[in-house]
N, C-alpha and C positions, 0 to 999 in steps of 0.2 A: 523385905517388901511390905509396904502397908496398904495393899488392898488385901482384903479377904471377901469371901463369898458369905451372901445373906444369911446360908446356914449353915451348920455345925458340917455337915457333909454333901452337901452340894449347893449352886447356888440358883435352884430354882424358885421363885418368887411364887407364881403362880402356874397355871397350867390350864387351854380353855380347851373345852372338844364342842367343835358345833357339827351338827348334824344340818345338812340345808334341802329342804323340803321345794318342791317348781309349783307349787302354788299355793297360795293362803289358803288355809287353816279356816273353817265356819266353824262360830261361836259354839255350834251343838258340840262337834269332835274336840275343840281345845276344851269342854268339859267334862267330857269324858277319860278324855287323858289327864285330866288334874284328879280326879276320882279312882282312875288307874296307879298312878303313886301314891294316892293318899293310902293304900292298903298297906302300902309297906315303910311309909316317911317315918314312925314311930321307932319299928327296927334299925332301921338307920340314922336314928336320930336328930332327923331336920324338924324345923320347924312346922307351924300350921302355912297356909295355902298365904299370902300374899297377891292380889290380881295387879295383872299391869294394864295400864292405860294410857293413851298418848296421844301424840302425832309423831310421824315419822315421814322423812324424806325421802323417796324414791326415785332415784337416777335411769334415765330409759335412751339405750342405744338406740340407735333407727341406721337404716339402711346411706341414710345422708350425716350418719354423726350423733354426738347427742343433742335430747333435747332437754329442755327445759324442767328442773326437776318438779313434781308432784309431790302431795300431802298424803299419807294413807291413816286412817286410823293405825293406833297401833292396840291389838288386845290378845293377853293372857297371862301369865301368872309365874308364879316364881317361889319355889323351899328353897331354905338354907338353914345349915348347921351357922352356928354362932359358938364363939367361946363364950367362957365367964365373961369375960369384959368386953362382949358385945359385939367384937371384930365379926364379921362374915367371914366361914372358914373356907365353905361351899354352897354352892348356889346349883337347883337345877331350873331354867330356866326357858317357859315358850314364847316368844313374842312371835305371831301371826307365821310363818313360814320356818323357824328357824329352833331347833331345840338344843339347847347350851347348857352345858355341865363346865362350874369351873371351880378350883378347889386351891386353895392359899395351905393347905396342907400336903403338900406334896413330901414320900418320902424315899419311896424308889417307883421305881418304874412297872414291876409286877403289881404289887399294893394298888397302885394308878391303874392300870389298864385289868384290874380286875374288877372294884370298887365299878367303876367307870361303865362297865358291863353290863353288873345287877342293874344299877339305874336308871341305865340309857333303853336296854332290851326292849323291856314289853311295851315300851313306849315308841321306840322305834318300832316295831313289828307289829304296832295299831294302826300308826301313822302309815307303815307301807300297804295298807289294804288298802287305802284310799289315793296313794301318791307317792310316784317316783322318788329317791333321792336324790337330788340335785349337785350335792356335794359335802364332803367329808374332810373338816378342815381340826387339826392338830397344831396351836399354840403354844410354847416354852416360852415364857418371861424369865432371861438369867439376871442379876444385879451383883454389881461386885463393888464391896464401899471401899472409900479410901480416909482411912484413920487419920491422917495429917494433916496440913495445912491444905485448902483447896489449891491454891496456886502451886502448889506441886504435885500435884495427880498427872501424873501421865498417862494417859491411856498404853502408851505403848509398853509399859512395864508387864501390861498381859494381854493385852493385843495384839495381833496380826493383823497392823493397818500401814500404810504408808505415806508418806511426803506427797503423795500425787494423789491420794484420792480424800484428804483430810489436809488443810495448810500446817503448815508450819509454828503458825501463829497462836493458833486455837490448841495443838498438840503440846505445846511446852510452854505458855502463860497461864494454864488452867481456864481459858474462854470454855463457853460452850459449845457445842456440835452437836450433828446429827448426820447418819450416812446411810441412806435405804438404797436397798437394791433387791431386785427380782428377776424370775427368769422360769421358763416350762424347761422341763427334762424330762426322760423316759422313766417309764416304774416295770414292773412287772405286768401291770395289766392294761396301760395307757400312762396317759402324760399327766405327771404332776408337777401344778405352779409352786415353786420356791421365793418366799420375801421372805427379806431379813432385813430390821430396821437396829441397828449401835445408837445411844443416845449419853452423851455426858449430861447429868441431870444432878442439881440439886436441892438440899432439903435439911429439915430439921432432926436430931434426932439429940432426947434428952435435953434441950433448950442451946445444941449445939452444931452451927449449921457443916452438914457434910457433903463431899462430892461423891457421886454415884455412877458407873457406865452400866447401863443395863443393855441389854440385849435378846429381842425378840425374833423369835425362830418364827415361823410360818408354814405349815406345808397341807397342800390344800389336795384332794380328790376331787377332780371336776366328774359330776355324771355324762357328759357330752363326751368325755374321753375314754372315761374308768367306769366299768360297769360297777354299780354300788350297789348293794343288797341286804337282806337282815343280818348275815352275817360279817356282814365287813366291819363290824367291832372288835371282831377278836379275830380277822382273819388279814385286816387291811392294813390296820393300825400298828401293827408290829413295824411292819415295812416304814411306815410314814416316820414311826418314832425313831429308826435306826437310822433313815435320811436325816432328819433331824440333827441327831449328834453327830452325823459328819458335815454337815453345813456349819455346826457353831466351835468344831475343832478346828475348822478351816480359818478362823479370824480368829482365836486363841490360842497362846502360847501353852508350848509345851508342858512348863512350869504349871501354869496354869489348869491344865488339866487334869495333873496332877494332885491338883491342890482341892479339887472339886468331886475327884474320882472317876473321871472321865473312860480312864481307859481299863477300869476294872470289872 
C-alpha cells in the first residue's frame, strides 16, 4: 500500500477545540482575559499577545428563513507556540464570541486533552461569569498521502466509501472529490451534531507534487440541547473525543486502522 499517515503514529494533522460563547465579548473583558493568560503564556511557551482585527460576516436565521448576511467588527487576540522555522504549532485564540485552542502538535489524546485544560480553564471560567456557553465543538483533521503516482490513488485502498455516494470516475482516474455529511445523535446529556467532510486534495511536498485524502471529524455540543459548564473540558470531551473515533472508523478500513493505531 502506498498511502501512509502524516505521522510516525497516527494521522492526525491538526486538532481545533472551540468553546462558543451566545454573546459578544466587550473590549474591557477580551482584555482582561488576554492578561489572564498572559501570567502563564511564558510557562507554556507561547508567544507575546498578537491582537486581531477585522470584519467578519454574520449569517442571521429569522422565523421566515435567512436573511441577508451582516458585517460585525471582528476583535481580539491570539498566542501561539512556533517552531524554529516559524511554522504555528498552536494557537490560542479570541475572536469576539468564540475561544479556540488549536494545536499542529498533536501526539496522543491524554497529552491533548490535558494541555487543552491548563489553557482553556481559567479563561473559560472568567468567561462563564459573564456568559452561557453556547457550544462545545471538537475538530480532528486526519490526512493520509499517497507516495505514487496521483493517477493511481485510490481512495478506496483505505476507505470505506462506495460507488454510489463517490462516481466511479473520480474514484479510479485520480480526479478530485469531496463528500460532506452530517447529522444530530443522542449523547449522554443531549443531542450532538456529527459532520464529516473526506476530501481528495492536492499539493506540493519537497518540489514534488502529491495526492492527499484528508478527513475532518466534527462534533459539536450545542448549549440549547447539552447543558455546558466550567467543567465540561475534562468532563464532556472525553465522550465527544470517543464519538469521534467511531465516526472516522466508520469510513476507514480496517487495515487502516491499524496502521494509525486506532484500535489501541
Amino acid at each position: 500500500m502506498a498511502w501512509r499517515p502524516i505521522a510516525d503514529k497516527h494521522a492526525i494533522e491538526r486538532v481545533r477545540l472551540t468553546c462558543v460563547f451566545s454573546v459578544e465579548l466587550r473590549p474591557k473583558l477580551i482584555a482582561r482575559l488576554a492578561d489572564l493568560f498572559e501570567k502563564q503564556r511564558a510557562d507554556l511557551a507561547f508567544g507575546p499577545m498578537q491582537e486581531v482585527k477585522g470584519q467578519g460576516f454574520v449569517l442571521q436565521i429569522g422565523p421566515d428563513g435567512p436573511r441577508p448576511p451582516t458585517t460585525q467588527a471582528v476583535l481580539g487576540w491570539s498566542f501561539q507556540r512556533k517552531a524554529p522555522n516559524g511554522s504555528v504549532l498552536e494557537a490560542v485564540t479570541l475572536e469576539n464570541s468564540n475561544l479556540v485552542y488549536e494545536t499542529a502538535d498533536y501526539s496522543r489524546w491524554s497529552e491533548f486533552h490535558e494541555r487543552s485544560t491548563i489553557i482553556l480553564s481559567e479563561i473559560v471560567n472568567e468567561m462563564l461569569t459573564f456568559d452561557d456557553m453556547a457550544g462545545l465543538v471538537i475538530e480532528f483533521f486526519d490526512r493520509f498521502i499517497f507516495d505514487g503516482q496521483i493517477e493511481r490513488a485510490d481512495p478506496r485502498d483505505i476507505l470505506e466509501i462506495h460507488d454510489d455516494l463517490i462516481p466511479v470516475s473520480a474514484l479510479e482516474s485520480g480526479n478530485l472529490w469531496h463528500l460532506h455529511r452530517g447529522w444530530f445523535e443522542d449523547g449522554s446529556k443531549g443531542k450532538l451534531l456529527i459532520n464529516q467532510n473526506l476530501d481528495a486534495q492536492d499539493g506540493a511536498f519537497n518540489g514534488r507534487s502529491l495526492r492527499s485524502v484528508s478527513v475532518l471529524t466534527k462534533i459539536e455540543a450545542r448549549g440549547d440541547f447539552w447543558k455546558l459548564a466550567a467543567d465540561s473540558l475534562t468532563t464532556d470531551l472525553p465522550e465527544m473525543h470517543t464519538r469521534s473515533k467511531q465516526v472516522l472508523l466508520n469510513v476507514i478500513k480496517r487495515d487502516t486502522a491499524d496502521m494509525i493505531g486506532m484500535e489501541e
